[in-house]
Backbone bond lengths (Angstrom), bond angles and torsions (degrees), N, CA, C in turn:
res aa  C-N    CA-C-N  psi(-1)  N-CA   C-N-CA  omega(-1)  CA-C   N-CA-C  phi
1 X - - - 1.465 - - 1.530 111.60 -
2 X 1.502 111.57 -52.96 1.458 115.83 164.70 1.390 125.18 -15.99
3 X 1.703 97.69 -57.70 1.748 124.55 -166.62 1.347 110.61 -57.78
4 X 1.718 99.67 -65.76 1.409 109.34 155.81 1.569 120.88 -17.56
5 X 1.119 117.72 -98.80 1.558 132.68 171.19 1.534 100.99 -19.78
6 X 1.282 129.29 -68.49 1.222 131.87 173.81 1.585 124.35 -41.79
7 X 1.399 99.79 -41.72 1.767 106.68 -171.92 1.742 82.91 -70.67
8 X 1.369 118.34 -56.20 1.526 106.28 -146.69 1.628 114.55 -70.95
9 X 1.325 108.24 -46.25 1.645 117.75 146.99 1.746 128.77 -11.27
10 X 1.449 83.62 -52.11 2.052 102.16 -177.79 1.511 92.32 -81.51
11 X 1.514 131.10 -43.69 1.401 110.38 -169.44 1.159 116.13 -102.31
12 X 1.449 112.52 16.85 1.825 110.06 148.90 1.030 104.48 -91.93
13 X 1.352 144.20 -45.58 1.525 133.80 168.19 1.696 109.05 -23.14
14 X 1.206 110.60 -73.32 1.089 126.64 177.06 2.149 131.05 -49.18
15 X 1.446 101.30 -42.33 0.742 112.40 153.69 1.675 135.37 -54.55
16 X 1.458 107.54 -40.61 1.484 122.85 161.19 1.429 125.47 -83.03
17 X 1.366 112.43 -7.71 1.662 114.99 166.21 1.261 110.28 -85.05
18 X 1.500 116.47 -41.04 1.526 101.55 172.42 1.637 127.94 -70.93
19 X 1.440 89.70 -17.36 2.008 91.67 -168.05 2.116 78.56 -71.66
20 X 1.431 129.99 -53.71 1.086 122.99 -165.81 1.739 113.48 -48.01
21 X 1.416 104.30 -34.28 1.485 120.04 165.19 1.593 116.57 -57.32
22 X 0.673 97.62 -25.09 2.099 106.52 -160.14 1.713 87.90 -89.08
23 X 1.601 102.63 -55.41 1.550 90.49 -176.72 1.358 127.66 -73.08
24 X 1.769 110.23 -15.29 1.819 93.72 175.86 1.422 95.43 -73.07
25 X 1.295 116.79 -46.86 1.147 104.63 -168.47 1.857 133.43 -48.50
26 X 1.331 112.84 -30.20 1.066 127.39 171.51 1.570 120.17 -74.73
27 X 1.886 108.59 -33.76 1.815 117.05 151.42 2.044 113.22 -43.38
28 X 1.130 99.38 -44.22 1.331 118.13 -169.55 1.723 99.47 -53.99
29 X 1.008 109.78 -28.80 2.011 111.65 -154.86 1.785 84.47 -80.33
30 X 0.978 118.35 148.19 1.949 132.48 160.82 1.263 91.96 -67.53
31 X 1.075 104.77 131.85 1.785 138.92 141.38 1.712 100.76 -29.59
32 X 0.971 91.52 -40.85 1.703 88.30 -156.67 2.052 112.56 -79.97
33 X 1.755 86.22 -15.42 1.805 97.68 -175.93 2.000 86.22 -57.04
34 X 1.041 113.08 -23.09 1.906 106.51 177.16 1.480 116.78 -43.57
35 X 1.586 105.52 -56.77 1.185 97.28 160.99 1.246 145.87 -108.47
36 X 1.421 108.79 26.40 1.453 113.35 164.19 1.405 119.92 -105.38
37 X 1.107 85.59 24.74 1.698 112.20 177.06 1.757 100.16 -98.09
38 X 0.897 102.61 -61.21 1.690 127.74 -171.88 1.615 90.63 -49.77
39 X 1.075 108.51 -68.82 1.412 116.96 -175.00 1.432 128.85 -44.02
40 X 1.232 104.73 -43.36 1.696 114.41 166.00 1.234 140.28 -81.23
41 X 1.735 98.74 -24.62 1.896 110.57 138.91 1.685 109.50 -54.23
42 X 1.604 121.21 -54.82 1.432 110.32 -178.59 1.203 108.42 -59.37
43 X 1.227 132.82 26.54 1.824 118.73 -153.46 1.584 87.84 -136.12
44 X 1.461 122.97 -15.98 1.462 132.21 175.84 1.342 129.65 102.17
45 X 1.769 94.53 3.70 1.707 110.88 -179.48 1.752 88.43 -84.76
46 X 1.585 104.91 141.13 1.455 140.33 168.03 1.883 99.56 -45.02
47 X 1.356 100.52 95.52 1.333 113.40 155.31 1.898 115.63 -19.42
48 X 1.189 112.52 -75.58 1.331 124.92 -167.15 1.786 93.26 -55.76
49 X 1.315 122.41 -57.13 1.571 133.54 -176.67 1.928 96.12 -47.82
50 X 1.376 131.96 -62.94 0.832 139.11 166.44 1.812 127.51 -20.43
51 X 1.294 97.77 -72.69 1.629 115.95 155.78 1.083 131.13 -44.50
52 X 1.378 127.04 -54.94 1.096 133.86 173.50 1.639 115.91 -75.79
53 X 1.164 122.21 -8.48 1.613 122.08 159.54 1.632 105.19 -97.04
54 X 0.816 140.77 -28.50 1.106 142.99 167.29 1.484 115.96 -46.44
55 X 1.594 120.89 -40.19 1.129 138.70 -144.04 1.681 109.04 -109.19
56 X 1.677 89.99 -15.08 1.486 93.18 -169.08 1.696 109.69 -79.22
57 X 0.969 104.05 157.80 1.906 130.03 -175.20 1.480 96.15 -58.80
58 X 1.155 100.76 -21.71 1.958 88.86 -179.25 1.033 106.86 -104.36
59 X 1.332 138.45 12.69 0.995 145.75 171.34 1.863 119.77 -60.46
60 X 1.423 137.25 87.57 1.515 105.33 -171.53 1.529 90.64 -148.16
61 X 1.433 95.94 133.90 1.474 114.82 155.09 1.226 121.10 -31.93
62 X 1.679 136.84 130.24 0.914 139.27 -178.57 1.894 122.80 -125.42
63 X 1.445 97.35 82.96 2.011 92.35 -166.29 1.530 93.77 -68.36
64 X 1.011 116.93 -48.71 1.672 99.57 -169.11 1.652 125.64 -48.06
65 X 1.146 84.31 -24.58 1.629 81.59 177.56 1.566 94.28 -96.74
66 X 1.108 136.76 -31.54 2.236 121.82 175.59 1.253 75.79 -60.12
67 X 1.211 158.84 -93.10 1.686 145.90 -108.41 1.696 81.96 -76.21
68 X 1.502 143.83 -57.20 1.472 134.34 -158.67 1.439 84.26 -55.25
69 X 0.825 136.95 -73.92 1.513 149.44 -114.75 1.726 97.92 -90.38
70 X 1.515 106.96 -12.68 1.695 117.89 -163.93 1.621 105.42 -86.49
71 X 1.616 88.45 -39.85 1.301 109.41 -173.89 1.592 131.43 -94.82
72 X 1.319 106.74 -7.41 1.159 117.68 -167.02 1.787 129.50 -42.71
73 X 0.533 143.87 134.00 1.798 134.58 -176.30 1.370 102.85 -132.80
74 X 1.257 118.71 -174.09 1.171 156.06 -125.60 1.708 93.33 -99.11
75 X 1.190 144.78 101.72 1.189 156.03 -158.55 1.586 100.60 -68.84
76 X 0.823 104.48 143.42 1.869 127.44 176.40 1.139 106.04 -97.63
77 X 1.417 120.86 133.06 1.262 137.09 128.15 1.580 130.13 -7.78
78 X 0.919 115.94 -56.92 1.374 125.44 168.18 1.492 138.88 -41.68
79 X 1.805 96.26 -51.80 1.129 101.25 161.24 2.164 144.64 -49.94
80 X 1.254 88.02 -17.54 1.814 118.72 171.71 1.008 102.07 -84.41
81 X 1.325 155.65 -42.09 1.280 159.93 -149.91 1.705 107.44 -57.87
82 X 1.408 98.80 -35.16 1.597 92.62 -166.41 1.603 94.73 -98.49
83 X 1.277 124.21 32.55 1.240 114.23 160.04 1.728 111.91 -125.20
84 X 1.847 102.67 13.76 1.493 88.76 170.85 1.627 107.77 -111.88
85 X 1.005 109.01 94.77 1.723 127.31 178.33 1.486 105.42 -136.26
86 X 1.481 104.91 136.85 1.416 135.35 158.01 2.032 107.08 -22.58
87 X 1.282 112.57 -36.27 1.728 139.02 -158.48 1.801 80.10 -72.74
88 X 1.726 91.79 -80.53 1.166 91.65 178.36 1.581 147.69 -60.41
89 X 1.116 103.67 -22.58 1.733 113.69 166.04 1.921 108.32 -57.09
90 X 1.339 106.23 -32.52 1.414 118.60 -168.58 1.755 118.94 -81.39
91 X 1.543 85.71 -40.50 1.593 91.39 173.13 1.863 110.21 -86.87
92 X 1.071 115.78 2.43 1.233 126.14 177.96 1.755 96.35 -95.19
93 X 0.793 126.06 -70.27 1.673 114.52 166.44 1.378 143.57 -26.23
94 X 1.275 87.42 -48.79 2.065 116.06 174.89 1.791 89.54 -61.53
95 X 1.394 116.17 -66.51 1.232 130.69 179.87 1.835 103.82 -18.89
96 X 1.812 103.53 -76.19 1.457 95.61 -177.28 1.481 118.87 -74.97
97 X 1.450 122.40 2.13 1.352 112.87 156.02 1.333 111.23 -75.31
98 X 0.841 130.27 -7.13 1.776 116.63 -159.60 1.876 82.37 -112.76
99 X 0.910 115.50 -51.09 1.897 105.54 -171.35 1.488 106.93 -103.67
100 X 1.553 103.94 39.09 1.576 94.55 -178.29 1.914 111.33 -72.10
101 X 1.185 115.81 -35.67 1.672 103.65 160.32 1.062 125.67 -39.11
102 X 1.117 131.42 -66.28 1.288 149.80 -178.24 1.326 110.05 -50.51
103 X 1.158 132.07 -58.02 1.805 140.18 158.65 1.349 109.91 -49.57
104 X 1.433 132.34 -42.07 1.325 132.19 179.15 1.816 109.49 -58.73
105 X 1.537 99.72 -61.31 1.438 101.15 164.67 1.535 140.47 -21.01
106 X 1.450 84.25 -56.64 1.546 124.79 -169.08 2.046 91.16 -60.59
107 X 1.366 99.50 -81.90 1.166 117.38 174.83 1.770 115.27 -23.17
108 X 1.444 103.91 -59.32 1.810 108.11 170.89 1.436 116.24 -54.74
109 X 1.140 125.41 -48.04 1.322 148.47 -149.56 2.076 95.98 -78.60
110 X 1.060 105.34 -58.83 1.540 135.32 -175.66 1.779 132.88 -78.32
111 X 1.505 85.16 -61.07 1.677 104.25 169.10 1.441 90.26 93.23
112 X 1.266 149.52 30.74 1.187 140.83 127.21 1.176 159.47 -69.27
113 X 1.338 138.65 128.41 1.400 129.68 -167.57 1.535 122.76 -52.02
114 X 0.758 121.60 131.57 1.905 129.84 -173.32 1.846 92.24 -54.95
115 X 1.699 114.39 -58.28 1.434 109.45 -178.42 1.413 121.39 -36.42
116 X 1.271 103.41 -74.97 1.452 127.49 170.98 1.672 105.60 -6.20
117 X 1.552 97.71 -76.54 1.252 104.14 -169.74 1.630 114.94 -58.92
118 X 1.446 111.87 -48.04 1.717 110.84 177.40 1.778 105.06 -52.88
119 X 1.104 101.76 -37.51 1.846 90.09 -171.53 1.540 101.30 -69.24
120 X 1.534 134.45 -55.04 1.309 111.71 178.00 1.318 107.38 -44.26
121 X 1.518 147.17 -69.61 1.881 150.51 170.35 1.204 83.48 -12.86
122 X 1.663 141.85 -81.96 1.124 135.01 -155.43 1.805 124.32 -50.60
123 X 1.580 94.49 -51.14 1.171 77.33 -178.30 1.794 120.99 -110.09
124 X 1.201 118.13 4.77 1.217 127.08 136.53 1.465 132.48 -26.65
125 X 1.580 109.47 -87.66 1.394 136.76 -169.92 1.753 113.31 -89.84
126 X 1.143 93.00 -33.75 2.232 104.59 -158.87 1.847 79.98 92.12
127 X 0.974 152.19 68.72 1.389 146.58 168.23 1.385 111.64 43.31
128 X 1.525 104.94 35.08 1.352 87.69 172.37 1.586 114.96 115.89
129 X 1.474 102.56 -29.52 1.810 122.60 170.93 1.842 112.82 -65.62
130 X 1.251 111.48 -6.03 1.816 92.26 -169.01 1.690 87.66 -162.48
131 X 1.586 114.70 103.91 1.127 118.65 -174.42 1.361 120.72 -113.83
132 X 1.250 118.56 19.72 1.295 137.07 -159.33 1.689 114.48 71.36
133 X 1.510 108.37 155.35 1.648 117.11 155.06 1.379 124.08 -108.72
134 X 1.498 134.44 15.10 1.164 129.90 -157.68 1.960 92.72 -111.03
135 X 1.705 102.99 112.29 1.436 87.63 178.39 2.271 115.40 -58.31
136 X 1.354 86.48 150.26 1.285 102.19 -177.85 1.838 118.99 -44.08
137 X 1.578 95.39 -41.11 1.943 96.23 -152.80 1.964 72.93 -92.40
138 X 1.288 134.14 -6.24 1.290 96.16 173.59 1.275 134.66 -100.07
139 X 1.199 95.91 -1.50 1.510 115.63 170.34 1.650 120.72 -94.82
140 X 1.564 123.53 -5.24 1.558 107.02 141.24 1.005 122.32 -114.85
141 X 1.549 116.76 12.80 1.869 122.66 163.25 1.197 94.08 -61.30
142 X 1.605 126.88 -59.26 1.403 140.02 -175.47 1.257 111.77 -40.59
143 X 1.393 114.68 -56.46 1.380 116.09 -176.48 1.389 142.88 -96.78
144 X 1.314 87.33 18.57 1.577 123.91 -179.33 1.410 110.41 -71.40
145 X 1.341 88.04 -38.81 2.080 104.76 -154.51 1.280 91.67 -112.17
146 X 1.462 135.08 33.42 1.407 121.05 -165.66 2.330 100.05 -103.04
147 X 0.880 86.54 -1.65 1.514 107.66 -164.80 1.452 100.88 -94.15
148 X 1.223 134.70 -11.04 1.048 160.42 -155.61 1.933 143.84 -104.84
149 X 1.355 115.51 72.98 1.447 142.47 -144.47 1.888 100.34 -10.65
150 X 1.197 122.36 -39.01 1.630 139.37 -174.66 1.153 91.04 -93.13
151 X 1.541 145.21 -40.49 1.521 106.35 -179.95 1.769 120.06 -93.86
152 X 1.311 95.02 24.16 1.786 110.72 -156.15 1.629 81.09 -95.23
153 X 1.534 100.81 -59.15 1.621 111.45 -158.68 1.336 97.24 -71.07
154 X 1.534 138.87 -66.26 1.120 134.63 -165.38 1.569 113.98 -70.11
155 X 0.906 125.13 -22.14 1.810 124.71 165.21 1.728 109.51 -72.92
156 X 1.360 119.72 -51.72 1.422 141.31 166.31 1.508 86.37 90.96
157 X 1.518 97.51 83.82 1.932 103.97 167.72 1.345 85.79 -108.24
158 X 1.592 100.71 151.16 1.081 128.23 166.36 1.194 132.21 -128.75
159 X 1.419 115.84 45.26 1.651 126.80 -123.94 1.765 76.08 -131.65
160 X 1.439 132.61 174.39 1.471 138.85 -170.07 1.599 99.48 -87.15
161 X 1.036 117.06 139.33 1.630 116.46 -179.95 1.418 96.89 -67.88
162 X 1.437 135.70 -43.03 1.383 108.50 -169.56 1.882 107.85 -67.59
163 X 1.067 122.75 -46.43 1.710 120.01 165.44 0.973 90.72 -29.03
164 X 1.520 135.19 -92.81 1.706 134.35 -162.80 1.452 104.20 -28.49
165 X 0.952 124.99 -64.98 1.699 131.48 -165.20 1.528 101.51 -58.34
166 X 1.772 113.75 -51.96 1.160 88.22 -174.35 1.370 129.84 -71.78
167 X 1.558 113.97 -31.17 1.190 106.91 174.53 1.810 130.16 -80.04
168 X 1.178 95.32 15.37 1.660 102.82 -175.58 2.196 100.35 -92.07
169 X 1.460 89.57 -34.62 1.214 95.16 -172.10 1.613 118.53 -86.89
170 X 1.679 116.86 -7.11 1.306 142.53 147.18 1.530 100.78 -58.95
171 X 1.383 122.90 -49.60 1.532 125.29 -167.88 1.252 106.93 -61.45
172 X 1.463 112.03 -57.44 1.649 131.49 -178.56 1.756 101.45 -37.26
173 X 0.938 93.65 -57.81 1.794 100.05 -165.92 1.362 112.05 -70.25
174 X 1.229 120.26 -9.98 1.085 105.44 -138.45 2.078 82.19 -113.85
175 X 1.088 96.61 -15.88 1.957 124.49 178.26 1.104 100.01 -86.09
176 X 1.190 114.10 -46.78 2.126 108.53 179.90 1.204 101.56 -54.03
177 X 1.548 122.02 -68.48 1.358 133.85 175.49 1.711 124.55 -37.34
178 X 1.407 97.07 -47.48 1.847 93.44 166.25 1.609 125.36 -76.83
179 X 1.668 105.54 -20.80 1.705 99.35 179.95 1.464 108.80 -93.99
180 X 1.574 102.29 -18.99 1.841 98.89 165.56 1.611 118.96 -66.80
181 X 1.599 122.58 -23.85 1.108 139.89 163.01 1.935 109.04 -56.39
182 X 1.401 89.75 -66.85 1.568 77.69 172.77 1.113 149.57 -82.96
183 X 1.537 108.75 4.03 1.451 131.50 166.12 1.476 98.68 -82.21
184 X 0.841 144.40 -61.91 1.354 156.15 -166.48 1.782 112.11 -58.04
185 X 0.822 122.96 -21.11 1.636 154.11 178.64 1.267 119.80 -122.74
186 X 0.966 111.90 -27.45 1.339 113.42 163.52 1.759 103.96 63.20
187 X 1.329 97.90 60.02 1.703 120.80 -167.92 1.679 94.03 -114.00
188 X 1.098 123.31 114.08 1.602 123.40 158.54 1.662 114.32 -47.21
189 X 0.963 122.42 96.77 1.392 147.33 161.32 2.080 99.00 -8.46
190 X 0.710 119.80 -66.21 1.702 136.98 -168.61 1.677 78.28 -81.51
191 X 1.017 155.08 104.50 1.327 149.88 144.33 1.700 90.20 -172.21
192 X 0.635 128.63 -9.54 1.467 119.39 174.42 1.740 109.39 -118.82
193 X 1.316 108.50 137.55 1.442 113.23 178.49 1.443 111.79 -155.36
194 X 1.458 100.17 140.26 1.491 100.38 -170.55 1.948 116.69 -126.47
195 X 1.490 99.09 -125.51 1.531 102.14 169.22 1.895 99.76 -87.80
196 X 1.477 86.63 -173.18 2.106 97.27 -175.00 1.903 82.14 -89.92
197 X 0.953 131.42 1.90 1.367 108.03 161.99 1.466 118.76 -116.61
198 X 1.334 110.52 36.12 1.591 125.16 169.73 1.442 106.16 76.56
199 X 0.923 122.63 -4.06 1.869 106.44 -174.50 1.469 98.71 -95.99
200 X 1.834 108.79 163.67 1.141 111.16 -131.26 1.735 103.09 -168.41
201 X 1.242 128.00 143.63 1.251 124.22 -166.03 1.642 117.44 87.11
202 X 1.160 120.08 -167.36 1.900 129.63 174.46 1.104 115.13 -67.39
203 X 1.734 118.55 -32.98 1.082 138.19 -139.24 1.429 89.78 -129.54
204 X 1.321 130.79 -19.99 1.033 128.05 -166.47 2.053 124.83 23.50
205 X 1.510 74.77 93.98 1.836 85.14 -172.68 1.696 91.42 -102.55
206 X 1.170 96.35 155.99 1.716 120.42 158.93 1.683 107.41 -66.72
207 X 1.732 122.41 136.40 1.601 88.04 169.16 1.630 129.98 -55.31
208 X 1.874 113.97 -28.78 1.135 82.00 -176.17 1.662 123.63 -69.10
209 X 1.321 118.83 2.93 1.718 126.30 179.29 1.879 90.47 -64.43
210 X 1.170 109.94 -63.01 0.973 123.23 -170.52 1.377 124.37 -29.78
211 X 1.699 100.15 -72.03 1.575 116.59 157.50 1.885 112.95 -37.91
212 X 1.084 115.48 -54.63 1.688 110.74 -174.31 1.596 115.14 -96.72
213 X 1.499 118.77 7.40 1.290 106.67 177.41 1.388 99.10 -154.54
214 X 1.075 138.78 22.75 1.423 149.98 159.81 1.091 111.12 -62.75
215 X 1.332 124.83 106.40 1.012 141.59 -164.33 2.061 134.28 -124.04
216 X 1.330 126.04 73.56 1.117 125.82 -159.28 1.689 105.67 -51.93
217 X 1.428 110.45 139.76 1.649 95.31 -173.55 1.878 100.32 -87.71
218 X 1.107 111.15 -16.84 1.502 105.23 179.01 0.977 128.67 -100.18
219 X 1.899 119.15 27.95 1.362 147.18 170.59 1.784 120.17 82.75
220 X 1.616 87.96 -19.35 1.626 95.96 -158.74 1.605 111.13 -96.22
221 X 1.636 97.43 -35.80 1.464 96.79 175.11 1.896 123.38 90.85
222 X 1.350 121.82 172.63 0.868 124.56 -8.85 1.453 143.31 -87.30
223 X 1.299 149.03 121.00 1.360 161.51 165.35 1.734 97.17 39.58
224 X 0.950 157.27 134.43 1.599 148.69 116.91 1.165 104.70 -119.02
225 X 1.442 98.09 132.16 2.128 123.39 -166.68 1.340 87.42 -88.16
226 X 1.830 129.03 -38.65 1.331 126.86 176.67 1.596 123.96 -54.41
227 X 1.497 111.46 -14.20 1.508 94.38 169.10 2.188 109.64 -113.26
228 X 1.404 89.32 -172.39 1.428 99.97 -156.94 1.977 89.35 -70.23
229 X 0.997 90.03 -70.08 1.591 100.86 179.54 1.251 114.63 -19.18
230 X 1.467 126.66 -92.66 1.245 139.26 147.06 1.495 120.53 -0.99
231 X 1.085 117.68 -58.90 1.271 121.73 -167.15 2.126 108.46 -78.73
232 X 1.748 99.20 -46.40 1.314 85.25 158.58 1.266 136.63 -55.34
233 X 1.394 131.36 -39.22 1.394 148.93 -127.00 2.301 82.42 -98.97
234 X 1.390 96.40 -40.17 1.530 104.62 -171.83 1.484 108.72 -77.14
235 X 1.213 116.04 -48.17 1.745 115.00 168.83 1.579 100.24 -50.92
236 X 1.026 123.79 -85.46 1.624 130.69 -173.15 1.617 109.84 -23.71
237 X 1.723 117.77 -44.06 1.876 114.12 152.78 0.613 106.03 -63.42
238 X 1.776 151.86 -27.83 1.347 112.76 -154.35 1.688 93.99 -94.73
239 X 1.411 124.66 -25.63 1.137 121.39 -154.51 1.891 88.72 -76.93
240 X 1.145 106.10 -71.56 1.593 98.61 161.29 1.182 122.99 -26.27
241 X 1.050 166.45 -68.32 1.039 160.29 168.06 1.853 109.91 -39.40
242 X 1.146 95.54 -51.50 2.319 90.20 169.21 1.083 98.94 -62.93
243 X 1.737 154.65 -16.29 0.880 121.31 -177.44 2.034 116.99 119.60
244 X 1.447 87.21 16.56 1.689 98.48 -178.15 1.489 107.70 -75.56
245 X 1.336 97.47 136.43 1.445 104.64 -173.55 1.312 105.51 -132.47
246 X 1.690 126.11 117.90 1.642 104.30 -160.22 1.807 105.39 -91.71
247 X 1.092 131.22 21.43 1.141 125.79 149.77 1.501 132.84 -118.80
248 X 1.292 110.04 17.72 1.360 128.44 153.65 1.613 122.64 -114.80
249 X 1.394 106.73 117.41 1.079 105.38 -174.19 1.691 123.96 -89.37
250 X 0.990 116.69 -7.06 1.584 124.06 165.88 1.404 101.21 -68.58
251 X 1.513 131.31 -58.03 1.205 122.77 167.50 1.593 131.91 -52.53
252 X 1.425 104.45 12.66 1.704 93.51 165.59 1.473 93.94 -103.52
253 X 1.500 121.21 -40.74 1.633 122.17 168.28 1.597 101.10 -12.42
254 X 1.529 101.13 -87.90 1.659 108.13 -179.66 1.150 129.28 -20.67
255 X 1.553 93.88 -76.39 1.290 88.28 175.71 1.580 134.58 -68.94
256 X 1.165 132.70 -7.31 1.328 131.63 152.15 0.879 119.55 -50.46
257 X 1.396 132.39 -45.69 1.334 155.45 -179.86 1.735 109.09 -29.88
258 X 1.835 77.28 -67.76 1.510 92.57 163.01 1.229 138.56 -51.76
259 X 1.467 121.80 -19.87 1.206 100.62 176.45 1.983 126.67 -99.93
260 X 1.866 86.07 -0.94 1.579 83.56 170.19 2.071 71.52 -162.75
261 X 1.305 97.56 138.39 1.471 119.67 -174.30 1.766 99.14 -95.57
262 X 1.593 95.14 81.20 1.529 110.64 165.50 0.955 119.39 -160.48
263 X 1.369 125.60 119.85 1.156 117.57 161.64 1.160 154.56 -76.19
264 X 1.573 108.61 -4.01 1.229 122.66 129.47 1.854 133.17 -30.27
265 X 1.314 92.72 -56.28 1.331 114.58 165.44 1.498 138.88 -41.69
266 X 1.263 96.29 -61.71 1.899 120.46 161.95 1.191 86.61 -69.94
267 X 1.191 156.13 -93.56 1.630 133.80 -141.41 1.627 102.15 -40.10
268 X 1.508 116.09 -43.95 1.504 105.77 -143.54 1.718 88.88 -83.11
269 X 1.141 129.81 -43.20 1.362 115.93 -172.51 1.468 96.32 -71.62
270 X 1.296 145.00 -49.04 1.302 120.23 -167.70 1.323 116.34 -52.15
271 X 0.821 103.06 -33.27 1.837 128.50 -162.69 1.819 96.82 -56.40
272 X 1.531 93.35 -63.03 1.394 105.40 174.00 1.773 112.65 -56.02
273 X 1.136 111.45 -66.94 1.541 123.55 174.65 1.949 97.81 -25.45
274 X 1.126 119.56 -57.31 1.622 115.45 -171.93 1.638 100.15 -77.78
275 X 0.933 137.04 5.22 1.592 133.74 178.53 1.644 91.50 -99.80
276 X 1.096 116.71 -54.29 1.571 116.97 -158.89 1.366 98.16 -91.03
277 X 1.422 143.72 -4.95 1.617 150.60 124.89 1.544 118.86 -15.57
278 X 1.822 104.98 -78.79 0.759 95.79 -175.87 1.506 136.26 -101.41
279 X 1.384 123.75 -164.66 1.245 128.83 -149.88 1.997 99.16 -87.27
280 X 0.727 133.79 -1.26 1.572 119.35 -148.36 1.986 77.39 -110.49
């Protein structure tokens, strides 16, 4: 009888630490996920689908990444640096020996250079080695609401309200596009995770990259950015699609351009692209 008393004792303790758990955690959510809830039912995603991701335990606000994302500037040079080594020119080679089918394909299919594409893998992913940990839907739920009088004050941005706006409303779209993905596929939302700026896969695409250049390499589908195949076959559209032309070389400029607006950036993959080119 003692035991009794004892067992049930311990699992009201317990029972009341988690409900105390459930509620910070639920203090924790923005006011404002109310209406960006609203919004993505108006947006044509399934109410009930909506709620129930909303609701889930993995669900969590993320300020550190609104303050990255608040603040962001103008990318440095520097940061590329540790991908121009002898190491790396080498493992970038092995790379198109080992998926040279797959790049050849790519290449027919596209009209893109096999380099090209391994140097974005390179400096994207590590080829594929470092794909981010930040799940996807919480980092533009997060940054959805970042524009937003309660997430202004309680984050303490100090960033221009039109920046906030614009990039909240980049966020918005960019969340319609990934939960219409996972409704549509019927992909658990929290199963995908990428960088703190939502991109995601080898190739690390944005969903909307995803949505317009997602590309299954074995025609049939569906899409995974997590394998090698896939992920080449989708860079090689997207670069095609900016405008890659493999016998003009200003037009790979561009289109690199396109796929992350730096010029920092285009130097470092081209840079790479002519190491893993040539023969020495």
């Amino acid at each position: 009888m003692v035991g009794s008393r004892f067992y049930l004792m311990v699992m009201g303790v317990l029972l009341g630490v988690l409900a105390m758990a459930s509620g910070a955690y639920a203090e924790a959510q923005p006011v404002a996920y109310v209406g960006l809830k609203a919004s993505l039912v108006r947006a044509g995603l399934n109410k009930d689908f909506v709620a129930k991701t909303f609701a889930d335990p993995r669900n969590q606000f993320l300020p550190d990444v609104v303050k990255k994302i608040a603040y962001l500037g103008k990318e440095s040079r520097d940061i590329y640096k540790k991908f121009m080594t002898p190491e790396t020119a080498a493992r970038g080679r092995a790379y198109i020996e080992t998926h040279r089918g797959t790049l050849t394909r790519a290449e027919a299919k596209y009209g893109v250079a096999p380099e090209v594409i391994v140097a974005i893998l390179t400096v994207e992913s590590g080829l594929g080695s470092n794909t981010g940990k930040y799940p996807v839907f919480n980092v533009f739920a997060s940054l959805a609401v970042m524009d937003t009088p309660e997430v202004i004050n309680d984050v303490g941005l100090t960033a221009s309200r039109d920046r906030l706006k614009k990039k909240a409303a980049w966020a918005r779209r960019e969340l319609t596009v990934f939960l219409e993905y996972c409704a549509s596929h019927r992909v658990d939302p929290f199963s995908l995770s990428g960088s703190w700026a939502g991109a995601m896969g080898y190739c690390q695409f944005l969903p909307s990259s995803l949505q317009r250049c997602g590309v299954a390499a074995d025609g049939k589908g569906p899409v995974d950015l997590f394998t090698h195949d896939d992920a080449i076959f989708s860079i090689a559209c997207y670069l095609h699609k900016s405008g890659f032309k493999i016998q003009n070389r200003a037009s790979w400029q561009r289109a690199v351009y396109s796929y992350n607006h730096s010029d920092a950036y285009v130097d470092a993959v081209l840079t790479l692209a002519s190491w893993y080119g040539s023969k020495s």
